[in-house]
N, C-alpha and C positions, 0 to 999 in steps of 0.2 A: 807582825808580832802576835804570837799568842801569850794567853796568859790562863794559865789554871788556878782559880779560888776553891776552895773546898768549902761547899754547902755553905756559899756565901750569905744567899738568902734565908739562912735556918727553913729550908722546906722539908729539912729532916729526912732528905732521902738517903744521907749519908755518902753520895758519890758526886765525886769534883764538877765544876762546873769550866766548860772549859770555853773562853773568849776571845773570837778571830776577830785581830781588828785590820784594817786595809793598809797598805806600804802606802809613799807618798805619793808613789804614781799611778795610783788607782788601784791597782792589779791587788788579785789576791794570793797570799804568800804564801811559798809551796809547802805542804803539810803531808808528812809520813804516817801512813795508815800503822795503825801500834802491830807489833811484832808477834809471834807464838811467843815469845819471850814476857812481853807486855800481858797477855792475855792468858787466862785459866787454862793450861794444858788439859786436856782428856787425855786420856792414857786409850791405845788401840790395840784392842783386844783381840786376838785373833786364835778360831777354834773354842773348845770347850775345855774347863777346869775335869778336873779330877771325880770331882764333888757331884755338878752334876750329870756328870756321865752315870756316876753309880745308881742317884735317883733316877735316870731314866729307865735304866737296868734294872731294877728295884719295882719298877711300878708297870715295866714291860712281861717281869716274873711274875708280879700279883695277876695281873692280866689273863696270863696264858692259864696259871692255874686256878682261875676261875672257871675259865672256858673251858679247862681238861673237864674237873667236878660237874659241870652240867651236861658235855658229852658223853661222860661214861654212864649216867643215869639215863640218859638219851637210848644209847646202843641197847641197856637190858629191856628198856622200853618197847624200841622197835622189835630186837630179838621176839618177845612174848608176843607181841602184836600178828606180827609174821606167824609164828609157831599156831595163833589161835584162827589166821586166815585158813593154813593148810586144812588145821581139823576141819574148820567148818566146809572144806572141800569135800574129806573124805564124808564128813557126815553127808553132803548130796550124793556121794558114790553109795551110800551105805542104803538110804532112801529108795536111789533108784535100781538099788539088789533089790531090794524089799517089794516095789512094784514088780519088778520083773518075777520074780522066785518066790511070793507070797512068804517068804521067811527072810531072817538078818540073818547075815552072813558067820560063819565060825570064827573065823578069822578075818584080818585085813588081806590075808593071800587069796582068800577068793577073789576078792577084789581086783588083786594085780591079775590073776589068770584069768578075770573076764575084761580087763582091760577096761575098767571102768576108772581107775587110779595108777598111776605112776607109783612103782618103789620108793622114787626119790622123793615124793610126799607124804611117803613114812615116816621120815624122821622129823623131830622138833629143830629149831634153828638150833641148838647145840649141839645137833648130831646126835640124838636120842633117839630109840624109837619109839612113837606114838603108842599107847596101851588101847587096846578098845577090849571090852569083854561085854559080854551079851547073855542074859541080863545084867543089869545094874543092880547093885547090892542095895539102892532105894526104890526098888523097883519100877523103873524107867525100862523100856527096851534094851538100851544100851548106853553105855559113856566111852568117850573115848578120854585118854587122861596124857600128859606131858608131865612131867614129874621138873622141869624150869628147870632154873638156874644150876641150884645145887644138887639137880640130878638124885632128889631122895623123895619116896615118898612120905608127904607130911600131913598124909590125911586132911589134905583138900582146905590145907591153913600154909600160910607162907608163899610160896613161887607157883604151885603145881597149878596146871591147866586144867579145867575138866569142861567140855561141850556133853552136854544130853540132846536126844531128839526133844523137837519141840513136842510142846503139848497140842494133843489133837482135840 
């Protein structure tokens, strides 16, 4: 025999109290485990809502265009980096005209015709070509100048590149 009392003993837990008592012949009497019927269904979910697929989409988009904004500040970065390696290349080609020939050169084409410089390290990473003129209008030897991103001269404020010989 079972017998359910509800929170017989006021222990206030609010849930029944349930009491197996033994048949007459010892045994104890056979009892059905409660049913999904008996018991709080969960409901079973399967895949994702609508909802948050968009917030993943949403926060997958914030993502990416974070990372474009720091890459593209990246690339004009490298670009001038690059552009100010070559100068300081041609400025050792230009050095070692100056030992050899006690003079700097007219041009950067002396340069390529004694094979001391590569043509294709003429140009700035935007496909510019490198300025040198000799003397320097601050009276240096020489500057060589890159005129950067937006390809203008901005009197030596904004993007433009300029290497001088070092001071001796």
């Amino acid at each position: 025999m079972v017998e359910v009392m509800a929170d017989a003993q006021g222990l206030g837990t609010g849930r029944p109290i349930i009491k197996v008592y033994q048949r007459a012949d010892g045994a104890m009497p056979d009892m059905e485990m409660p049913t999904m019927s008996v018991c709080k269904k969960r409901s079973v979910r399967r895949g994702f809502t609508l909802l948050e697929m968009m917030v993943v989409l949403v926060i997958i988009g914030l993502l990416a265009g974070v990372v474009a904004i720091n890459l593209v500040g990246q690339a004009d970065s490298a670009k001038a980096t690059t552009t100010r390696q070559k100068m300081v290349t041609i400025q050792g080609a230009i050095d070692g005209f100056y030992v050899q020939q006690s003079r700097y050169p007219v041009s950067l084409a002396e340069l390529v015709q004694m094979n001391m410089v590569v043509q294709s390290k003429l140009q700035d990473a935007w496909k510019e070509p490198i300025y040198y003129m000799s003397p320097a209008a601050n009276g240096s030897a020489y500057v060589l100048i890159s005129f950067g991103k937006n390809k203008q001269d901005d009197g030596g404020a904004g993007d433009d590149i300029y290497v001088y010989p070092e001071a001796e």
